[in-house]
C-alpha positions as CSV (number, residue, x, y, z in Angstrom):
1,X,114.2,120.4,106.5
2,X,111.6,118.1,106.6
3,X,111.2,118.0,102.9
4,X,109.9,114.5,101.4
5,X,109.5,113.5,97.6
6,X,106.9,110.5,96.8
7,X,108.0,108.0,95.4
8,X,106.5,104.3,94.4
9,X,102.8,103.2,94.3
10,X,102.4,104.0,97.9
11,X,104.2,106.8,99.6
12,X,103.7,107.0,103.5
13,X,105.5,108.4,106.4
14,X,105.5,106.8,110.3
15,X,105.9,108.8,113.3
16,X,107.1,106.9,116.4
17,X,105.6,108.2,119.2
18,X,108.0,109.1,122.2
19,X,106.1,106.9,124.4
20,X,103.1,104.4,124.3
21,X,99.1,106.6,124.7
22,X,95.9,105.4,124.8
23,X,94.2,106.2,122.2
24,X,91.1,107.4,123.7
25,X,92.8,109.4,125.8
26,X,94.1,111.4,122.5
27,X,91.1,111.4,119.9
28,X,92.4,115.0,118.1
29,X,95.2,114.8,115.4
30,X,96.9,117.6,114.0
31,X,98.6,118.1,110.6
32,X,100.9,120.4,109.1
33,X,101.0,119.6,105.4
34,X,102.2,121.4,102.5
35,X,102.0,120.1,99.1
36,X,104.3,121.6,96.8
37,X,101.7,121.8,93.8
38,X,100.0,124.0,95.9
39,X,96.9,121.2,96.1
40,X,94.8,122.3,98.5
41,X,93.1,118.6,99.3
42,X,95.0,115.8,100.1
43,X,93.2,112.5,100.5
44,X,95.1,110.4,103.4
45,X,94.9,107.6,105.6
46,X,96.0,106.9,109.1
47,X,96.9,103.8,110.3
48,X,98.3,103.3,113.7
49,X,100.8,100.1,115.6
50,X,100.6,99.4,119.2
51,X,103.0,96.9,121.4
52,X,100.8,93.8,120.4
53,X,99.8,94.4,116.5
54,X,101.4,96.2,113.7
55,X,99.5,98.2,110.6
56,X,96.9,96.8,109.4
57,X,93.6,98.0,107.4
58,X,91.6,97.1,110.6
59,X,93.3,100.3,112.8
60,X,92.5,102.8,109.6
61,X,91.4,106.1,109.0
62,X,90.7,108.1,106.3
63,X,90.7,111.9,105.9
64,X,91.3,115.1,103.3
65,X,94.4,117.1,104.4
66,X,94.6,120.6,103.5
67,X,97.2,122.9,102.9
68,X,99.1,123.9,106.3
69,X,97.1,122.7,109.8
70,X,94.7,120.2,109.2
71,X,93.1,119.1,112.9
72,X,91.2,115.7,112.6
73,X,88.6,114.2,115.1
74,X,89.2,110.9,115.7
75,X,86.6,110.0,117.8
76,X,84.1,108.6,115.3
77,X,87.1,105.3,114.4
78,X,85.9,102.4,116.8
79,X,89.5,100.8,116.5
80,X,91.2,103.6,117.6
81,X,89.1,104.8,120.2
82,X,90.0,100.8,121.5
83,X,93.4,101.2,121.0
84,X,95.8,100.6,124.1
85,X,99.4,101.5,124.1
86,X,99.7,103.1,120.7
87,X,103.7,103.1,119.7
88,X,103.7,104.8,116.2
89,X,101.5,106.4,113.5
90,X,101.9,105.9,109.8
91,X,100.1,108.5,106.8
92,X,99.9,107.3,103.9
93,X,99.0,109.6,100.4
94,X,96.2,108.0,98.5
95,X,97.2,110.2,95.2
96,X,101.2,109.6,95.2
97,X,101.3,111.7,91.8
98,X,98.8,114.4,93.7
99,X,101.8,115.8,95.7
100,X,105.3,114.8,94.1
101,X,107.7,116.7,97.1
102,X,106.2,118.2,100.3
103,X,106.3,119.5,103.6
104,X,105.4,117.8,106.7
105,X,105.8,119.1,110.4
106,X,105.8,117.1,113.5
107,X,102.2,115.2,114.1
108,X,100.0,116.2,117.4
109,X,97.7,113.7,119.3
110,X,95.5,115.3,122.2
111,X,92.2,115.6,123.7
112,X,89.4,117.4,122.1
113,X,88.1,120.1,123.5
114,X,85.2,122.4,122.7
């Protein structure tokens, strides 16, 4: 139902992407969050693997996640903006005690526009 509980010192989640992007191409990420405490900020961070290099703290980003749609701009992060053939995304909870179960629909990568 796509229902998680935390657990541990570092609770994350990785979505595989169907197929390999360019991250410049896709600078806009979406997310549908909800925390059952009914927290409305949730402090994140997004890492990111491609076909030559897995997670690492140098492809990072943090953000606050709100309750339901969160969209993010992604265009500020240097090393994803220079990221080629991205393969999977990882979000990791910085607070694991902040949000003990909670709902998390499918991510969205795109293109910005105003």
């Amino acid at each position: 139902d796509g229902a998680y509980r935390t657990a541990g010192e570092n609770p994350y989640l990785v979505f595989k992407l169907q197929k390999p992007i360019k991250a410049k191409l896709s600078e806009q990420l979406v997310v549908d969050l909800k925390c059952d405490n009914g927290t409305d900020q949730v402090p994140v961070q997004m890492f990111w693997r491609t076909n030559n290099s897995d997670f690492s703290e140098d492809r990072r980003f943090r953000f606050i996640a709100y309750q339901g749609l969160t969209s993010v701009n992604l265009s500020s992060a240097a090393s994803w903006i220079e990221s080629e053939d991205v393969t999977a995304v990882r979000i990791d909870f910085e607070s694991p005690g902040g949000c003990s179960k909670l709902i998390v629909g499918p991510l969205k990568l795109g293109i910005n526009k105003l």
